[in-house]
matplotlib code that plots the C-alpha trace (Angstrom):
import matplotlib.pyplot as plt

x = [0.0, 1.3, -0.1, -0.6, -0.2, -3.6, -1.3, -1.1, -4.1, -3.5, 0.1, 0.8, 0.1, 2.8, 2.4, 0.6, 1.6, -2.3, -1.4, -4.8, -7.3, -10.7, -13.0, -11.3, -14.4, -16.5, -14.5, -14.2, -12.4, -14.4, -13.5, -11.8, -9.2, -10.8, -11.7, -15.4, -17.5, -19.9, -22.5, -21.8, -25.7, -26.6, -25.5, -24.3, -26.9, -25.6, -25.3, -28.2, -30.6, -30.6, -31.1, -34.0, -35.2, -35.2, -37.0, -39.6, -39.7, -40.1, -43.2, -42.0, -40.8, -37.6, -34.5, -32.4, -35.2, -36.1, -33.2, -29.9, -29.2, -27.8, -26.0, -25.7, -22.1, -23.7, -22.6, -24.6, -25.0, -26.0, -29.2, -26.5, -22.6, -21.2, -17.4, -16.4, -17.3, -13.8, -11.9, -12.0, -11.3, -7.2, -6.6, -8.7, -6.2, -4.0, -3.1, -3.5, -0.3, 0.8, 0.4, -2.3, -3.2, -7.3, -6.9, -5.6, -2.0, -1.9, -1.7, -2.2, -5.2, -7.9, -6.6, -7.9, -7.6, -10.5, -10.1, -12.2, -12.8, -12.7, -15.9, -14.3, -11.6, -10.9, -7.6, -8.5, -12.3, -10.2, -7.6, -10.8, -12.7, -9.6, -8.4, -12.4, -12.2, -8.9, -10.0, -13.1, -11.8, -10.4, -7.1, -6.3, -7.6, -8.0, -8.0, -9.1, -6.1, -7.8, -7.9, -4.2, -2.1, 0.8, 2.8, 1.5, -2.3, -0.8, 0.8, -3.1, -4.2, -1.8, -1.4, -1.2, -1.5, 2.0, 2.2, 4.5, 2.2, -1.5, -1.7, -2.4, -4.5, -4.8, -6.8, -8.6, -5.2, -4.6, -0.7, 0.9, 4.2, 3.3, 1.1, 4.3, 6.9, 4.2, 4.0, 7.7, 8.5, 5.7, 6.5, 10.4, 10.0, 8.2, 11.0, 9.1, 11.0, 10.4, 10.8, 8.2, 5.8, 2.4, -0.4, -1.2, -1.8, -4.8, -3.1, -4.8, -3.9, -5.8, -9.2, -8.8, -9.5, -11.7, -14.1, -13.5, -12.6, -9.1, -6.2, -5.3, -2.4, -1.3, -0.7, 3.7, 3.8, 1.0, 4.4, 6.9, 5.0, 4.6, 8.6, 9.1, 6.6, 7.8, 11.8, 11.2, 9.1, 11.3, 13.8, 11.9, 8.5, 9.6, 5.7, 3.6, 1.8, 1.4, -0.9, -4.6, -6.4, -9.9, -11.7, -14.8, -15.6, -16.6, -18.8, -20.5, -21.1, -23.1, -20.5, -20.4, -18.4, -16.7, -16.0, -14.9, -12.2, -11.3, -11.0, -9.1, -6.5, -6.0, -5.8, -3.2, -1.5, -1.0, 0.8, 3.3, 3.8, 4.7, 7.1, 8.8, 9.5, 11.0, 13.5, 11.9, 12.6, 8.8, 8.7, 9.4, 5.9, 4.0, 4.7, 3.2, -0.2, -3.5, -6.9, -9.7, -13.2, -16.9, -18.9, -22.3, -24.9, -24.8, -23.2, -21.2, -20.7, -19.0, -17.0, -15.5, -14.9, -12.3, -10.9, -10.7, -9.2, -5.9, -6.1, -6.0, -3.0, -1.0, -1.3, -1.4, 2.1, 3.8, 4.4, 6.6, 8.3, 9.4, 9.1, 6.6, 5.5, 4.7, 1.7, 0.3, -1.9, -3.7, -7.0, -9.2, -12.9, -15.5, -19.0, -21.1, -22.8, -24.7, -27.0, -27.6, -30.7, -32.1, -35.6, -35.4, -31.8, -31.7, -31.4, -28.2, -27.0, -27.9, -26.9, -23.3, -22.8, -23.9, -21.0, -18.8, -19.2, -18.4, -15.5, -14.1, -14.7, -12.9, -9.7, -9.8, -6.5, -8.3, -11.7, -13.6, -17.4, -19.0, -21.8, -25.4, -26.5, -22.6, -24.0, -26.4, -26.1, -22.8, -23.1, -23.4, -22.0, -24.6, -24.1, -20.3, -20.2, -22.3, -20.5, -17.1, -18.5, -19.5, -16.1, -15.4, -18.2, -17.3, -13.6, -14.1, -17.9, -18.3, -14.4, -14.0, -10.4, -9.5, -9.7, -7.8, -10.2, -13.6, -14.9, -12.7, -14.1, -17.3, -18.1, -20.4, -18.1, -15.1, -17.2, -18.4, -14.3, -13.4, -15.9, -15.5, -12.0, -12.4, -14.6, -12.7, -9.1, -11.2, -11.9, -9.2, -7.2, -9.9, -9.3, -5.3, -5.7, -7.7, -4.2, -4.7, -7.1, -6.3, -6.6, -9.8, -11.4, -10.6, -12.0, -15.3, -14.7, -15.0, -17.7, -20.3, -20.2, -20.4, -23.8, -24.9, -25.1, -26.0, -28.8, -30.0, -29.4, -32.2, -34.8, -34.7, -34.9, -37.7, -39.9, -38.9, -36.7, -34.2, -35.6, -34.8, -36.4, -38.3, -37.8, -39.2, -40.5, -42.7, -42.3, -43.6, -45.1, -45.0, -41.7, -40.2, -36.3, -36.2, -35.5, -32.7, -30.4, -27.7, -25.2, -25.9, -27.4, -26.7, -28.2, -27.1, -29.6, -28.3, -24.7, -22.3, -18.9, -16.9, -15.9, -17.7, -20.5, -21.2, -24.9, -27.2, -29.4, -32.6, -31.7, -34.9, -37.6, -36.0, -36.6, -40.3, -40.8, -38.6, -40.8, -43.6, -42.1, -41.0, -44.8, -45.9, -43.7, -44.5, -48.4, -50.3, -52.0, -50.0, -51.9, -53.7, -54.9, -58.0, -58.3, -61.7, -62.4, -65.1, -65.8, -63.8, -61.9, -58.8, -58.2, -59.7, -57.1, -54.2, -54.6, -55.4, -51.6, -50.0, -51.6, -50.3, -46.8, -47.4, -48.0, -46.5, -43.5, -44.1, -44.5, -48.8, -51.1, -52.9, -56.5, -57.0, -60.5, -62.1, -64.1, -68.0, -70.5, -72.6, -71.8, -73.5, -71.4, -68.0, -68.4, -69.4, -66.6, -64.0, -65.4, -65.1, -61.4, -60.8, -58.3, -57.2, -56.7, -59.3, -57.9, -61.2, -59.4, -61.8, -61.0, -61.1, -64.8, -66.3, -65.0, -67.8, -70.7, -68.9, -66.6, -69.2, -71.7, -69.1, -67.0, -70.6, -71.4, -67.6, -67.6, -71.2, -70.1, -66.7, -65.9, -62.0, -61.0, -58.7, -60.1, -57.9, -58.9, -56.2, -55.0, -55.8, -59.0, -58.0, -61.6, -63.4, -59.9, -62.1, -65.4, -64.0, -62.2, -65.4, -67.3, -64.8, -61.9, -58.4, -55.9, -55.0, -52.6, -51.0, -47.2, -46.4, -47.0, -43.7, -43.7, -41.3, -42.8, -46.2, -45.4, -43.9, -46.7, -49.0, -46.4, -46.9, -50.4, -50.9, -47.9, -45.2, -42.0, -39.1]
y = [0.0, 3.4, 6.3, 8.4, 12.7, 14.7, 16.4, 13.3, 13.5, 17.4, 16.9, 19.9, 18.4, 18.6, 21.8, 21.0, 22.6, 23.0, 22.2, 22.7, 25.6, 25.1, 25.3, 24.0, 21.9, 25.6, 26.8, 26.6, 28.4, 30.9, 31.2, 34.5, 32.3, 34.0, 31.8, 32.4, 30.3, 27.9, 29.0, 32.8, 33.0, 31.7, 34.2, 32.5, 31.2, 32.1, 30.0, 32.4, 31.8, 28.5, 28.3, 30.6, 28.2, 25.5, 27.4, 28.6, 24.8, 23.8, 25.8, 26.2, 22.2, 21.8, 21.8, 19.4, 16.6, 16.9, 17.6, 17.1, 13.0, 11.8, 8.5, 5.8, 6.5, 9.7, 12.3, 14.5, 15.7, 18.9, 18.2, 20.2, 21.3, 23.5, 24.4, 26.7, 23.5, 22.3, 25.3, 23.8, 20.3, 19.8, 16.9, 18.1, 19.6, 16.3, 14.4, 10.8, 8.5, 11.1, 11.8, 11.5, 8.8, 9.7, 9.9, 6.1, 4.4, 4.8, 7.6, 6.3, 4.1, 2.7, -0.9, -3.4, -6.9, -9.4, -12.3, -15.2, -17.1, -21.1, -22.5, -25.9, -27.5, -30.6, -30.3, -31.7, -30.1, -26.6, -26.9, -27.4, -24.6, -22.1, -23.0, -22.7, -19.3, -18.2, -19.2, -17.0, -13.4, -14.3, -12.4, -14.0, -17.3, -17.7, -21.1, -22.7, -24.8, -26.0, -29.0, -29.4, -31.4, -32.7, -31.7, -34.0, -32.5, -28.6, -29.8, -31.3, -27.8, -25.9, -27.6, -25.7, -22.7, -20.0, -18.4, -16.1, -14.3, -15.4, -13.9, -17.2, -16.3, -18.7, -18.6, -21.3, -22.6, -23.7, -23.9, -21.0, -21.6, -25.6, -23.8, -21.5, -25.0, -26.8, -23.9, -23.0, -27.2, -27.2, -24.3, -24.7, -28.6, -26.6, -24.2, -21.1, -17.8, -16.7, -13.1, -13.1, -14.4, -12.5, -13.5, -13.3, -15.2, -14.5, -14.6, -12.4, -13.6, -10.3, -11.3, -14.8, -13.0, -10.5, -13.5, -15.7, -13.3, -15.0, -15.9, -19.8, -19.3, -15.9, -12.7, -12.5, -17.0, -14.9, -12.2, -14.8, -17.0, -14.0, -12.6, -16.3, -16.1, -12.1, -13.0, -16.1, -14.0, -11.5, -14.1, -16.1, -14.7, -10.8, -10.2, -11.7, -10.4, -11.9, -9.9, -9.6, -6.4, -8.4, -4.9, -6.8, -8.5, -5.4, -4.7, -8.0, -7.8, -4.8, -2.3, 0.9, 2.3, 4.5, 1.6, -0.8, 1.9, 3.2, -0.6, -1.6, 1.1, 0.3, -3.4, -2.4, -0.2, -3.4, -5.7, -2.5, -1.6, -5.1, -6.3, -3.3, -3.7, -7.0, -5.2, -5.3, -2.3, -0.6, -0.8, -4.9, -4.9, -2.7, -3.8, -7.5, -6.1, -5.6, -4.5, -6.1, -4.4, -5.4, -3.1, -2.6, -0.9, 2.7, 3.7, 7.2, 6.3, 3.5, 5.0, 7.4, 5.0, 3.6, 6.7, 7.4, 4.1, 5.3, 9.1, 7.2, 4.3, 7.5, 9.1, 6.3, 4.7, 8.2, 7.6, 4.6, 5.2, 7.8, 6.1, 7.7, 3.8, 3.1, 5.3, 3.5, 0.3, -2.7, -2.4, -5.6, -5.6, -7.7, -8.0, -7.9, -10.6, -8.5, -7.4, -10.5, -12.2, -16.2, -14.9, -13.4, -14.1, -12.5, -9.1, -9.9, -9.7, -6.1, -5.4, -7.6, -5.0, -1.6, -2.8, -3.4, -0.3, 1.4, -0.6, 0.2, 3.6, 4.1, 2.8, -0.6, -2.5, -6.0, -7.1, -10.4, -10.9, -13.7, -15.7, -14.0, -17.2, -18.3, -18.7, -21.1, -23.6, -24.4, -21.9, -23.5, -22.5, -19.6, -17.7, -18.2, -16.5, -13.9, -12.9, -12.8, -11.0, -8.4, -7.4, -8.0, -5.9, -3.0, -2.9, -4.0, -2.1, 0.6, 1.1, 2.0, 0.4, 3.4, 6.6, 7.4, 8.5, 8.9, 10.2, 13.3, 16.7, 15.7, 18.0, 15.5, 12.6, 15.2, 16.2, 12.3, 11.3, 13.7, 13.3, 9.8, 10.0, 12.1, 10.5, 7.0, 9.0, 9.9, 6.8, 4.9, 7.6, 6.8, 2.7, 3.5, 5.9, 2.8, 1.0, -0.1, -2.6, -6.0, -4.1, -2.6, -5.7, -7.8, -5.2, -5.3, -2.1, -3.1, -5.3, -3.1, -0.6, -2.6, -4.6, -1.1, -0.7, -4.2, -3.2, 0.1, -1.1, -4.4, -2.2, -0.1, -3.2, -4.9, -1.7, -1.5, 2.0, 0.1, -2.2, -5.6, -6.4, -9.5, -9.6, -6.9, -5.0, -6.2, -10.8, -13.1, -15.3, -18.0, -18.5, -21.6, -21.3, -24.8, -26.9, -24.2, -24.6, -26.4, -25.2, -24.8, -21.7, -20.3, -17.3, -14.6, -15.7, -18.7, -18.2, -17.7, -16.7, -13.6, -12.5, -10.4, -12.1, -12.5, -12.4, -11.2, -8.3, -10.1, -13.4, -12.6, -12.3, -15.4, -16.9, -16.1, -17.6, -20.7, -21.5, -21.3, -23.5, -26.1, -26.1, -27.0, -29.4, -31.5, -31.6, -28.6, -25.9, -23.0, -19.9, -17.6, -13.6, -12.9, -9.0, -8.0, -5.1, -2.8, 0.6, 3.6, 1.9, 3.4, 3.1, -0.3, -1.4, 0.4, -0.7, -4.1, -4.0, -3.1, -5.9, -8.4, -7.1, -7.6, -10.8, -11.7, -11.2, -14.4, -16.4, -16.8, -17.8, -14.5, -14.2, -11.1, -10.5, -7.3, -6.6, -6.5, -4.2, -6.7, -7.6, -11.0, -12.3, -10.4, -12.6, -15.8, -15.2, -14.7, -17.9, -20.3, -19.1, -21.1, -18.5, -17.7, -14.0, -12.0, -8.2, -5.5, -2.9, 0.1, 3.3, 5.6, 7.4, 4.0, 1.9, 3.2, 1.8, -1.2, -2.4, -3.3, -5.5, -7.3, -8.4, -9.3, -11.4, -13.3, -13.9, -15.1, -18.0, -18.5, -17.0, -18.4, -16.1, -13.4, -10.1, -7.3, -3.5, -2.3, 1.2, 2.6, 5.5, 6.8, 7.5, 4.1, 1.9, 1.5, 0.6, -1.2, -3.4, -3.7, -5.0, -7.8, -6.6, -8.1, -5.7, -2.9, -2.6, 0.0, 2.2, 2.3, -1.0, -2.9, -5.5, -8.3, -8.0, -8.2, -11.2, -12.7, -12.6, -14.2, -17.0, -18.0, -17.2, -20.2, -22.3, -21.6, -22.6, -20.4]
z = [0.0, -0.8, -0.4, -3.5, -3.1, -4.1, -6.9, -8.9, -10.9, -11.2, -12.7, -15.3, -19.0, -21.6, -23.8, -26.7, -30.1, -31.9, -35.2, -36.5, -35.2, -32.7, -35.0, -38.5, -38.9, -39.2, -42.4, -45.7, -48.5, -50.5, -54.4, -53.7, -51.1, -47.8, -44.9, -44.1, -41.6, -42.2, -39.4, -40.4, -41.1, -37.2, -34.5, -31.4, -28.5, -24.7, -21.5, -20.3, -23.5, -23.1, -19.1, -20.3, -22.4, -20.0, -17.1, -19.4, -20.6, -17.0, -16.3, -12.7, -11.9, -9.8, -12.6, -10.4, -10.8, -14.5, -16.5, -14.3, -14.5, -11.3, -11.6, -9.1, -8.9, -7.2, -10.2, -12.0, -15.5, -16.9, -20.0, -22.4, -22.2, -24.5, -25.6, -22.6, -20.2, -21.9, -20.4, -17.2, -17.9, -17.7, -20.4, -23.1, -25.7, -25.0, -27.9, -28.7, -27.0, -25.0, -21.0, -19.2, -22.2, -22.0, -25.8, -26.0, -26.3, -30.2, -32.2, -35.9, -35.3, -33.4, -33.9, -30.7, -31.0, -31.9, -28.9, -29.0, -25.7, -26.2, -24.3, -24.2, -21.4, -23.5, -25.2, -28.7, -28.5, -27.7, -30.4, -32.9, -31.7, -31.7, -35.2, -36.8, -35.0, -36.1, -39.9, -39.3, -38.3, -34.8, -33.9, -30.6, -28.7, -25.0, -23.7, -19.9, -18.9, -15.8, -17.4, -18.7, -17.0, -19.1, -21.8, -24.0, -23.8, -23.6, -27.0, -28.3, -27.0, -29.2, -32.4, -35.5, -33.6, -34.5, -31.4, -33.3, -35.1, -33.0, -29.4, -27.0, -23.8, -20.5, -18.0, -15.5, -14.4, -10.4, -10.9, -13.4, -12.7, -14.0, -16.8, -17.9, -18.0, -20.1, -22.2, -22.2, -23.2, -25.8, -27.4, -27.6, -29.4, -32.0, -32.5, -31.2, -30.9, -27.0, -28.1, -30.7, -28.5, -27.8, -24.7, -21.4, -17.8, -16.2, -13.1, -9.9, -6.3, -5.8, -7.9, -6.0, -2.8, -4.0, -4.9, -2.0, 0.8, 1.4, -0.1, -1.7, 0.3, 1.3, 0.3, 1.4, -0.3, -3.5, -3.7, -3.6, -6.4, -8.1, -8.4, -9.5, -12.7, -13.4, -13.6, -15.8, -17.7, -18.1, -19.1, -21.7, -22.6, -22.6, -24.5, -21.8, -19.6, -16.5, -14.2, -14.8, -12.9, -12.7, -12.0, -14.5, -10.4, -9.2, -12.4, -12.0, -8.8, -9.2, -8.3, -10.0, -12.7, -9.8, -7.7, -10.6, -11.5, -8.1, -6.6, -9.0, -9.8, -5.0, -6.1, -9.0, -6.4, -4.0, -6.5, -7.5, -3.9, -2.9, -5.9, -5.8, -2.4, -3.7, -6.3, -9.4, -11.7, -11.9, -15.2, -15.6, -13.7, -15.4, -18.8, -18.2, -16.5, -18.0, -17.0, -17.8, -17.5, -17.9, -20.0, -19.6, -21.7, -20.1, -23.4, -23.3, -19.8, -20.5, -23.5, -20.5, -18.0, -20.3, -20.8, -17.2, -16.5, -18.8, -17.3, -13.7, -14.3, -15.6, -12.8, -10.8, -12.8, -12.8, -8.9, -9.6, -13.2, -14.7, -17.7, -20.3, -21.6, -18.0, -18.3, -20.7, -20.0, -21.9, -21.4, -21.8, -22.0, -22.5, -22.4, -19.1, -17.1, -14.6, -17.3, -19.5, -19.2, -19.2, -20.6, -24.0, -24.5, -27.8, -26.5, -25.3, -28.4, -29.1, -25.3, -26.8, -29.8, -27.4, -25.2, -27.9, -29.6, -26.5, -25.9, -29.4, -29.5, -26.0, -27.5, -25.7, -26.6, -26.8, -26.5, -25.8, -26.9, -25.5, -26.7, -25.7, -24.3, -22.6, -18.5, -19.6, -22.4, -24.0, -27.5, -30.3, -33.8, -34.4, -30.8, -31.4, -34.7, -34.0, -31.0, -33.2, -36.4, -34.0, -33.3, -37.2, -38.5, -36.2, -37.3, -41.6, -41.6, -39.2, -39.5, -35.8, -35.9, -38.1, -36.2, -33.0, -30.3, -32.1, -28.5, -28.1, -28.5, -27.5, -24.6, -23.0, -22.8, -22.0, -18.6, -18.0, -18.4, -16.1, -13.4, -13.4, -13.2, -10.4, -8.4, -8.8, -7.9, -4.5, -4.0, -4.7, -2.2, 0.7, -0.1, 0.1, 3.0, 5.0, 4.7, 0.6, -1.0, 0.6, 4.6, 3.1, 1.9, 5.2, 7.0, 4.9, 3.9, 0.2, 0.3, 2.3, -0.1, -3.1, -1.5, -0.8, -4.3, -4.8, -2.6, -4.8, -8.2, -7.4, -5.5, -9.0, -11.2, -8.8, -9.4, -12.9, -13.1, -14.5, -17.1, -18.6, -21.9, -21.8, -17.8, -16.1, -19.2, -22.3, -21.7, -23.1, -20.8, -23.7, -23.3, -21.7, -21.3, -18.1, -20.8, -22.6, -19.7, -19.8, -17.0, -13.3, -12.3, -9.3, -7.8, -5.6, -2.5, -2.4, -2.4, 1.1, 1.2, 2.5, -0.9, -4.1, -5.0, -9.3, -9.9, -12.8, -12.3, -13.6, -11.5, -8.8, -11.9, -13.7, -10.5, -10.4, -14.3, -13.5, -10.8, -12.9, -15.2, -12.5, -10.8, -14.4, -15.1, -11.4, -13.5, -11.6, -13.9, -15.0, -13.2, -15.0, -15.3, -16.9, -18.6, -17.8, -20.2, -19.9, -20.5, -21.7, -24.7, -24.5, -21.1, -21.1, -23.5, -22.3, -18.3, -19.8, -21.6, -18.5, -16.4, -19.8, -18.9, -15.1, -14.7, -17.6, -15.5, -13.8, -16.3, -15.9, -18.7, -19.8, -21.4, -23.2, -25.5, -27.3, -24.0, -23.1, -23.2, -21.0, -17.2, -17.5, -20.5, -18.9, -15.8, -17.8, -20.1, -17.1, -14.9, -18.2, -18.8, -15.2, -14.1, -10.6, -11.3, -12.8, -13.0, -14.0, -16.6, -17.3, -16.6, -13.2, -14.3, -15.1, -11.6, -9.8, -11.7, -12.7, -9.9, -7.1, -9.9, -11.1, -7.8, -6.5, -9.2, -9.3, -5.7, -5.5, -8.3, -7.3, -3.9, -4.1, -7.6, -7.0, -8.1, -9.0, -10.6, -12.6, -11.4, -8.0, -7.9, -4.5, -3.7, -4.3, -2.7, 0.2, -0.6, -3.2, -0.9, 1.3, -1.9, -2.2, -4.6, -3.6, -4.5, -7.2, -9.8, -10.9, -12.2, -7.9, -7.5, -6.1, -9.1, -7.9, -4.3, -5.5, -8.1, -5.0, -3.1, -6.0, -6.1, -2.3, -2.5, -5.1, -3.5, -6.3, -4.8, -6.6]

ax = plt.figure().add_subplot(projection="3d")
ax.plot(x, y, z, "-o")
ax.set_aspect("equal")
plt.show()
């Protein structure tokens, strides 16, 4: 642990030489060879025009509550920015491959490479997959070795791949320093030259006990293992890198964009502290580490996050090198888990690109896309090629690989950058001022505030503020995925431990619809929600919709129809459909006369059915309840509770 000075992240920026003027993009050359101004015709709008604008616009509503965004990382965003809001931000006239780095490594592309991760552990199975994917647009592989044992099966695993000129990944291994021989013996019967080697070791004592909430050994025998790897590596594989910054844990454990950066620049922190403590020359270390991040879909957010991430390893690196290449990091990313989803699974493959794209267009050095439906079946040859030709079409179609820092400019992702990069730096100063990461974490420092989040982000997704398509918003209660999965799924309630816990944000509504599925399978009857529509049409139709998408949620059988004009054949029609809910959808004028007669009439015949009025007339909640109506529907309504409550009330297990 070492404590970094608040000037860091101020640290004066190189003078910049403008080789091209502010607004080049605003002229053009007139025939008579004078510069004139392409907006000439449009005089310029003022900071105070437009908060005019917006106060008239607001007729009197409180500003910080319907235009200012407020993030869960506790920032907040301004509805427009506008060229002076650059002024003020310190790294804006930087330049791309030069200190603090915000504008990426490289400064004559936008080049990242394509990895693809090998689903299968079997050595001949792997070598197949890796070599189909090379052939198809793959750059780089990365293979699980937690089943490689011998050099005989690491040489299965690697045939006919050139690790000369294809970058080989590893990951999944118990023993690295046995992985590294295997490697080291396979490679050097084949003739392989060490120094052209490319790849990396996903090897994180750190991530290990950020997961499990202790070392597999300790952190002073994790050091020692550690120097060993680092000074054979810098011996024979000079272009590996060794250390992977897991800060994608954080991400998928529902942590924050501010945590995931400011956690993991403290974790980062630890491993340079400690090995340079041992001897090692700073720059040895940094050269074979690498981040790897989670994206998820908050797009421009995400695009400055990864921009952050290089502004704060600078900073961060400048402490121990003076080197300018040490401020410059690999940045892995790949595609999130928190925010994939079991129901509807094809979304995750526009949720796939939107992360990718943001990825891209941050400068990420590498990427990974995983197949949409990965954490539950093995992928088959479809899922697999989509998720690769979505790293292919954004580099040969949308040419993103061409142009070095699409983002920059941009006053909007200029102020997100910097705020997140601010806000992570504070952190990441409180975690090392608490005696750095590790002390942190055992002190549940860490943890707490991450489950506080936890805690925030599912109370939003359980009342639907933060939506899941297919999930929480518009299902399809059609849909039967029990019989899709193919991998054990374990969910976040029913997992112990002292470390991060990985879940899924829409793990507690899949939970609802697989027990729905499972009650159906044992042979009972799959419940169902009659729409009784009455009434105002529009509002008839519309509340009728929004009760579909309700309990649609959890997976019951809905009955929908053109509505009734007649309370005999509306009650007939709702008994014969034999379902347990029957929900009354009309509109707030037309309850009264309505309500009473038909809850009288349902109860008299069947005295058991659950009777619900869609929306919640303030006035009649009461008397409507005395007249024998069960509950109310409507936008307030706690949706996951609720469902829950449905699902004990007809002895679901889930």
């Amino acid at each position: 642990m070492t404590i970094v000075p608040d000037a860091v992240l101020l640290l004066p920026l190189p003078t910049v030489e403008k080789k091209y003027p502010v607004n080049q993009m605003q002229v053009i050359m007139s025939k008579k060879g004078k510069n004139i101004s392409l907006f000439s015709p449009f005089s310029p709008v003022s900071r105070e025009q437009w908060e005019e604008v917006i106060e008239k616009d607001l007729k009197g509503a409180p500003r910080d509550r319907k235009v200012v965004w407020h993030t869960p990382e506790g920032l907040s965003f301004e509805p427009y920015y506008r060229q002076d809001d650059l002024e003020k931000i310190k790294h804006a006239d930087s330049l791309p491959g030069e200190f603090p780095y915000v504008r990426g490594n490289k400064r004559n592309s936008n080049d990242w490479e394509v990895r693809q991760e090998i689903e299968e552990t079997a050595p001949e199975a792997a070598n197949a997959e890796a070599l189909n994917a090379l052939k198809k647009g793959a750059e780089a592989v990365v293979f699980n070795v937690s089943r490689i044992d011998s050099s005989q099966q690491m040489a299965l695993l690697l045939k006919g791949i050139d690790p000369e000129n294809t970058p080989v990944h590893f990951t999944g291994s118990s023993n690295y320093g046995k992985t590294l021989d295997l490697l080291l013996s396979t490679w050097s019967s084949q003739g392989t030259d060490f120094q052209k080697v490319l790849g990396s070791f996903d090897y994180d004592p750190v991530g290990y006990f950020i997961l499990n909430g202790s070392f597999y050994d300790s952190w002073e025998a994790n050091i020692g293992e550690t120097v060993d790897l680092l000074n054979r590596m810098i011996r024979e594989l000079p272009g590996f890198r060794l250390i992977n910054i897991n800060g994608r844990f954080f991400h998928n454990a529902g942590g924050t964009i501010v945590q995931d950066l400011g956690y993991s620049m403290a974790a980062a922190s630890e491993y340079l502290a400690a090995l340079t403590d041992t001897g090692i020359q700073a720059q040895e270390i940094i050269s074979r580490m690498q981040f790897s991040f989670a994206v998820g879909s908050s797009y421009f957010m995400e695009i400055a996050r990864i921009r952050a991430a290089r502004m704060l390893w600078a900073n961060l690196a400048s402490h121990y090198s003076d080197s300018p290449e040490a401020g410059k990091t690999h940045i892995h990313v790949e595609n999130s888990l928190w925010n994939k989803t079991l129901y509807d699974p094809y979304v995750n493959m526009l949720r796939n690109t939107t992360e990718a794209m943001a990825g891209a267009i941050a400068g990420c050095n590498s990427m990974s896309v995983r197949p949409f439906d990965h954490f539950f079946r093995s992928p088959g040859p479809m899922s697999k090629r989509v998720a690769r030709n979505t790293q292919i079409i954004l580099k040969e179609e949308a040419h993103l690989n061409k142009t070095v820092d699409p983002a920059a400019g941009s006053y909007y992702v200029e102020k997100l950058t910097q705020s997140i990069a601010s806000a992570s730096w504070d952190l990441f100063r409180e975690t090392e001022a608490a005696g750095g990461f590790i002390k942190a974490f055992e002190q549940g420092t860490v943890k707490k505030a991450i489950e506080e989040t936890c805690t925030s982000r599912d109370e939003a997704i359980a009342k639907r503020k933060t939506g899941f398509i297919g999930t929480n918003q518009f299902p399809n209660p059609e849909e039967y995925m029990l019989k899709e999965i193919q991998k054990e799924l374990t969910f976040k309630d029913n997992k112990t431990g002292s470390g991060l816990t990985i879940y899924r944000g829409a793990e507690n509504f899949e939970k609802l619809r697989l027990g729905t599925e499972k009650h159906v399978e044992k042979g009972n009857k799959k419940p169902g929600v009659y729409l009784l529509k009455m009434g105002n049409r529009a509002m008839r139709t519309a509340r009728a919709s929004f009760s579909s998408a309700f309990f649609g949620c959890a997976g019951y059988d809905i009955f929908d129809n053109l509505g009734f004009d007649d309370n005999t054949q509306a009650v007939d029609d709702a008994l014969s459909s034999n379902a347990e809910i029957i929900i009354i959808c009309s509109s707030d004028e037309d309850y009264p006369a309505l309500v009473p007669d038909l809850t009288k009439a349902i109860k008299a015949k069947e005295p058991n059915k659950i009777i619900i009025v869609a929306g919640y007339p303030k006035a009649h909640v009461d008397a409507f309840k005395e007249r024998g109506v069960d509950d109310f529907i409507h936008i307030k309504t706690p949706l996951l509770k609720t469902l829950q409550g449905y699902h004990n009330a007809l002895e679901i297990n889930y």
